[in-house]
C-alpha positions as CSV (number, residue, x, y, z in Angstrom):
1,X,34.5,-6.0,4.6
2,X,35.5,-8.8,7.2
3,X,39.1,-9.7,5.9
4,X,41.9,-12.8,6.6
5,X,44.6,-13.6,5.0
6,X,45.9,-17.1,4.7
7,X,47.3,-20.3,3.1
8,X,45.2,-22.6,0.8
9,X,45.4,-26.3,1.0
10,X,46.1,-28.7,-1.8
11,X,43.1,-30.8,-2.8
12,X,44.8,-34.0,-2.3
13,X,44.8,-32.7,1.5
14,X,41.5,-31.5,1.4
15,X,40.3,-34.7,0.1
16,X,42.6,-36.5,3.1
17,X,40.7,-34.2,5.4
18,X,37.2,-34.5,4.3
19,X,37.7,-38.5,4.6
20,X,38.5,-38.1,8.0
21,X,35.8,-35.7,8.9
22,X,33.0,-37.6,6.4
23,X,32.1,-40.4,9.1
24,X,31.9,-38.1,11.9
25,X,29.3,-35.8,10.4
26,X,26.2,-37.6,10.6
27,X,27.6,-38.7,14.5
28,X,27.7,-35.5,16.3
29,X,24.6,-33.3,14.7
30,X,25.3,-30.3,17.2
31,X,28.6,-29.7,15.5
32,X,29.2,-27.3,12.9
33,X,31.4,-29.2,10.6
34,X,33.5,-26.6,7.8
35,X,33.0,-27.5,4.2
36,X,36.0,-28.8,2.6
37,X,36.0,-25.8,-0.2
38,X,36.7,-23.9,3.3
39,X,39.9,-25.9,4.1
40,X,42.6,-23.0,5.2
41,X,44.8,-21.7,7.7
42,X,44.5,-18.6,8.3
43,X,47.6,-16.4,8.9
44,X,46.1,-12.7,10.2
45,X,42.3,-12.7,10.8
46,X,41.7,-8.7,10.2
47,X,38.2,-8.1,10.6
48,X,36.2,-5.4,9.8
49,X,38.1,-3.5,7.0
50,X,36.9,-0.4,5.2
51,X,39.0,-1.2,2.1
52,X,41.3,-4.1,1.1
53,X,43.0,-2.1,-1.3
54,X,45.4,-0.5,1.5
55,X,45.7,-4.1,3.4
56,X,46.7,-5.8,-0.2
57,X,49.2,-2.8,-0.9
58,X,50.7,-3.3,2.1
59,X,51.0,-7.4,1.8
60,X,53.0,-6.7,-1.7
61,X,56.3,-6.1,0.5
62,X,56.1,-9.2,2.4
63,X,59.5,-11.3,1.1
64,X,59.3,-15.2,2.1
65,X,60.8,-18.2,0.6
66,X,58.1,-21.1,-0.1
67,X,58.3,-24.0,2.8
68,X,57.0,-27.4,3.4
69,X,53.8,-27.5,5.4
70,X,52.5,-31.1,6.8
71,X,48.9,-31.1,7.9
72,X,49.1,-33.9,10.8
73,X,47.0,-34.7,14.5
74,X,43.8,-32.9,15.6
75,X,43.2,-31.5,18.4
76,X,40.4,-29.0,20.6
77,X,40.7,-25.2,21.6
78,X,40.7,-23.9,24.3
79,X,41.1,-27.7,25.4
80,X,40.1,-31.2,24.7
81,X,37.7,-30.5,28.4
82,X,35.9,-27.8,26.9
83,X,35.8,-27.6,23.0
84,X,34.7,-25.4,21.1
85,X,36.8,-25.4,18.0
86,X,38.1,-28.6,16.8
87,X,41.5,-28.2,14.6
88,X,44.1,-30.6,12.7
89,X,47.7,-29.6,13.4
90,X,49.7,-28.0,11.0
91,X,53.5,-28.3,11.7
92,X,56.3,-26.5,9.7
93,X,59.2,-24.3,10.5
94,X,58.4,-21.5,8.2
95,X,54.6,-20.8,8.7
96,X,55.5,-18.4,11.8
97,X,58.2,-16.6,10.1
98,X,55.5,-15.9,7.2
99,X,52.9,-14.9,10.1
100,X,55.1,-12.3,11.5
101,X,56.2,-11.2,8.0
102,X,52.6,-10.3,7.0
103,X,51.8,-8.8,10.9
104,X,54.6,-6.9,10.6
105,X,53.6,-5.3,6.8
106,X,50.1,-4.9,7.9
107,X,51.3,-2.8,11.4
108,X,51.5,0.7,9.7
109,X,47.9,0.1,9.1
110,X,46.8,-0.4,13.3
111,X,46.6,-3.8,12.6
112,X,48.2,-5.2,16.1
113,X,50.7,-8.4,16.1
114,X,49.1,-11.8,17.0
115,X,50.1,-12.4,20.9
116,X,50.6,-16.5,20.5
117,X,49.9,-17.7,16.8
118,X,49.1,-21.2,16.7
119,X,48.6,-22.7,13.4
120,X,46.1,-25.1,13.1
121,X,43.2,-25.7,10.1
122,X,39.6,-25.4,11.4
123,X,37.6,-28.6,11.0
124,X,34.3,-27.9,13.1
125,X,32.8,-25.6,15.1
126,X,30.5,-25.2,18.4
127,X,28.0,-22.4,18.9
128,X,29.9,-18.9,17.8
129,X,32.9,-20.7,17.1
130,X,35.2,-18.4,19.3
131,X,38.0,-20.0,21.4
132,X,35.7,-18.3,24.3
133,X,32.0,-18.8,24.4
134,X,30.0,-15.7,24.3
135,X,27.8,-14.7,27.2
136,X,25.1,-17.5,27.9
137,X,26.9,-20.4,25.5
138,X,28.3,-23.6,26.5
139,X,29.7,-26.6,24.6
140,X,27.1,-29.1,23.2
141,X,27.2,-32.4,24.7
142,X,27.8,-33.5,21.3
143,X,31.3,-31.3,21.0
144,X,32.3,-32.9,24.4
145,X,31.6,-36.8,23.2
146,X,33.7,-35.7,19.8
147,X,36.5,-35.0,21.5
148,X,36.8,-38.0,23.9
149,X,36.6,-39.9,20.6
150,X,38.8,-38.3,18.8
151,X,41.6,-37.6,21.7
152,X,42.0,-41.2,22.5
153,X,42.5,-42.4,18.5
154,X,45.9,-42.5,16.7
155,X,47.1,-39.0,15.2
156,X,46.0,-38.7,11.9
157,X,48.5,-38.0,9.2
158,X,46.9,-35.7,6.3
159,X,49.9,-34.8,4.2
160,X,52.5,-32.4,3.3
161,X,52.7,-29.6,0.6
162,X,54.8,-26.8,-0.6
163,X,53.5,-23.6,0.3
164,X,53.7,-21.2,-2.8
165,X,51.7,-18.3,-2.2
166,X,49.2,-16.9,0.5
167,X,45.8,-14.7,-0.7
168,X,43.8,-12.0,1.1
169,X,40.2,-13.4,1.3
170,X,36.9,-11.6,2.4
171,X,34.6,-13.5,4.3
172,X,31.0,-13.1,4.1
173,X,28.7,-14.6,6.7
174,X,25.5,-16.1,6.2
175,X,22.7,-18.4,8.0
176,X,24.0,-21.2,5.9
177,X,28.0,-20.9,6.7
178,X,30.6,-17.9,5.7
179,X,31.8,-18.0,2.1
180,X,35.1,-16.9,1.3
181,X,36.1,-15.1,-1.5
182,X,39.8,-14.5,-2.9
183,X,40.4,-10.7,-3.5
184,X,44.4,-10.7,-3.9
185,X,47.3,-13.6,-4.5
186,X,50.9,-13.4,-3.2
187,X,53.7,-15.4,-4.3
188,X,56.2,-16.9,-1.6
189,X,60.0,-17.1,-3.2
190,X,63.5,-16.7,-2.7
């Protein structure tokens, strides 16, 4: 199983998002756009994982008080020069002490601790989809013109919420787009 665990997004944010992204769909046709009922922000990206069981046994000791999270600016990875993922900003102070939490839970397990988390909520993708291109990939011309568009625009503002709990999700990959599929829930609280 190929498993993440993250933070879902209210729908009024969702909706907020999938405004923004709706006119720039039909625009840039060698982008890989994510559907809006994929809207999250992913806290550990696992993998391959035999069984959840022992990675959702394991996320039952993470302790973490619920936070505000804004959704605000968009931006390109690696860079706005060569994109190949295209992001809106998430800023609050107590996404990266969750992050660590869960890395450090999930440790015992081999999982390793992320080297430079940087929050952010996936909005469209370019070839594999990786910050890197794989052997033999480049950015599409149409990835390129999106983000001299979008880079020289005023920062959209998307919302904020209350973070309340965080879920283990598997994702299963398909010609058509991965689907993602909650398998466990965690509550966030004092």
């Amino acid at each position: 199983m190929r498993l993440f665990v993250a933070l879902d997004i209210d729908p009024e944010i969702q909706q907020r998002l999938r405004d923004y992204v709706r006119p720039l769909v039909p625009r840039f046709p060698g982008v890989r756009f994510v559907r809006r009922s994929n809207f999250h922000v992913t806290l550990k990206f696992l993998g391959e994982v035999p069984q959840a069981e022992a990675v959702a046994e394991r996320l039952c000791f993470v302790r973490h008080a619920e936070f505000a999270l804004s959704v605000r600016g968009v931006g390109f990875f690696p860079t706005p020069h060569a994109p190949r993922v295209f992001w809106a900003g998430i800023d609050s102070a107590g996404l990266a002490g969750l992050a660590e939490g869960i890395a450090l839970a999930l440790e015992p397990l081999g999982f390793a601790p992320e080297k430079d988390f940087r929050p952010h909520l996936t909005l469209a993708r370019n070839g594999s989809g990786r910050p890197r291109p794989v052997r033999g990939e480049r950015a599409p011309a149409a990835m390129a013109k999106l983000a001299r568009i979008v880079t020289t625009a005023p920062a959209p503002e998307f919302g904020t919420m209350s973070a309340r709990r965080f879920y283990l999700y598997e994702s299963r990959l398909s010609p058509a787009g991965p689907s993602y599929i909650k398998l466990s829930e965690f509550a966030l609280g004092g």
